[in-house]
Steps between C-alpha positions, in 0.01 A plus 500: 500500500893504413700793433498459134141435455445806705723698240299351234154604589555837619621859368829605561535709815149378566412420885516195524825458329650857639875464651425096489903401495628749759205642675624335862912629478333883391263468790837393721693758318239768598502328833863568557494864362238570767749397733779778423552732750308849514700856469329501856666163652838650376433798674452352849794247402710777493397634824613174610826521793550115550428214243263355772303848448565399093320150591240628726371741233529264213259273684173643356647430155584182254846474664283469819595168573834443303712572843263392778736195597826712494608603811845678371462747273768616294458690146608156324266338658236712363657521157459092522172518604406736216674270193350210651168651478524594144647156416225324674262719291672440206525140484129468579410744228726257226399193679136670342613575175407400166689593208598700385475673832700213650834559253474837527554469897748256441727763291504715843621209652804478251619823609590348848602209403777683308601687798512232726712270229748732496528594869617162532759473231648812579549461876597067457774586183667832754497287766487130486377403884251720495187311621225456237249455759551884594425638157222322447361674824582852326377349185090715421266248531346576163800307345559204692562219289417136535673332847605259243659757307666665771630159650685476167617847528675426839616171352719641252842578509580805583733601202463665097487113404237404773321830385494425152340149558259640718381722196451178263370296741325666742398852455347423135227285637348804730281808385724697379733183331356627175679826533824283597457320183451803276791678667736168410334498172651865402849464645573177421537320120251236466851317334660544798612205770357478833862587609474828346178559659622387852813819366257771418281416854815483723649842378169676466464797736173460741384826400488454169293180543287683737485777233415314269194241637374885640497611127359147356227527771410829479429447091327149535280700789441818242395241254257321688357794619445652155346199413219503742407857367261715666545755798717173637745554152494870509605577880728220534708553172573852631573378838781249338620724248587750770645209694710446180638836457570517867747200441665659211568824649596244835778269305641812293582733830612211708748378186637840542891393638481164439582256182160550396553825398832408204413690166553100400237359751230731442346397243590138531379435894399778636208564198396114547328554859297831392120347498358527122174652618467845673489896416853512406512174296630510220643840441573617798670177620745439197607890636503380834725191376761828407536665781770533739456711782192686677458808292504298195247312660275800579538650159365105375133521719508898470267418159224295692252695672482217751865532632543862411440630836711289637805626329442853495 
């Protein structure tokens, strides 16, 4: 009997058709939680003296076996052991998926991929011999793009031209392309020529463009999760809408001293990479768009109960 026909003939929540799409990632969800360590493991972790002690008494656990073939220990060792655990884990659990379970893993993945992008264009345009190959190793495994992507990465030259290209051509066909696009979409005249395109992309600041794909993603993300509703909707809005105000609050102290912070670029660049979701949206970040200094900033969140104690 398919899936559908199954659907068909029985009651909703009924037992034969109970947790029928994502039944098997819950069970390996539950799985993994099982596998977090006890208030007790952490206890006799911390009795530890040596990391070989830290091994011996993590063998009756998950990590049991995740450094049984090291035979140098070193805290980055185990912090690589650890993220390749959870990445294992997580790839099996999308691997799983269905949607719209599947996208919303995917968005997590985003995140990364974010991070990792601009790890490498900030270290290759301050210093053109650095070797690609090394970021990439620093890069979270979360984000990793394509190797066909990251060949073309490398391939580029390393310049604000060779940058600009590699945002038309290269970085708009991966996951986050679409926020790429958007971003091009709202800086750039559709009237325009590609030449003033290639202008805008060579005398853009990286942190603005990392600003603003955080912001795009971050709404996109909201969005989606809103859409799906449920406990799923509820938690997660609230979990990106603080993420949101944390970036505000982030890009308007750390403008403090720089250009950012010009009466004249306030409201013209600084207000374009607040997030248009969150707490503080919209009044309290067209005050936060105002503000010049700490204490104004303090007297801006002073009003939301959330940030309140915070600026006490």
């Amino acid at each position: 009997m398919t899936t559908e026909l199954l659907l068909a003939t029985t009651a909703v929540g009924g037992m034969a058709s109970f947790n029928i799409h994502s039944g098997f990632v819950e069970a390996l969800l539950r799985g993994y939680r099982l596998g977090f360590l006890s208030d007790q493991e952490y206890y006799h972790i911390q009795q530890c003296e040596t990391l070989e002690d830290i091994k011996l008494n993590l063998q009756e656990t998950d990590y049991g076996k995740f450094l049984q073939n090291e035979t140098k220990i070193s805290p980055s060792v185990v912090k690589k052991k650890c993220l390749d655990k959870l990445v294992s884990e997580f790839e099996y659990m999308r691997a799983n998926a269905e949607q719209p379970l599947a996208m919303f893993l995917d968005f997590i993945t985003y995140d990364y991929m974010i991070d990792n992008l601009m790890l490498i264009l900030k270290a290759t345009l301050s210093n053109p011999n650095v070797k690609v190959s090394s970021l990439i190793e620093q890069a979270h495994p979360l984000g990793c793009f394509k190797a066909s992507t990251l060949k073309s990465i490398v391939a580029f030259e390393n310049s604000p031209k060779g940058y600009s290209e590699l945002y038309q051509s290269v970085l708009i066909d991966t996951s986050i392309g679409k926020y790429f696009a958007q971003f091009i979409r709202e800086n750039v005249n559709v009237g325009d020529d590609e030449s003033a395109m290639h202008e805008f992309l060579q005398e853009m600041p990286t942190t603005k463009l990392e600003n603003s794909l955080r912001k795009l993603y971050l709404e996109d993300f909201y969005y989606f999760c809103k859409g799906l509703g449920g406990e799923t909707g509820e938690k997660m809005s609230e979990l990106l809408m603080a993420r949101a105000d944390s970036m505000a609050i982030n890009i308007t102290l750390n403008s403090f001293g720089t250009p950012l912070n010009d009466p004249s670029r306030r409201q013209s660049d600084r207000k374009q990479l607040y997030p248009s979701i969150g707490v503080l949206y919209p009044k309290g970040t067209e005050n936060l768009a105002l503000v010049g200094d700490e204490n104004e900033l303090s007297a801006v969140l002073r009003p939301f109960s959330q940030y309140s104690v915070f600026v006490a």
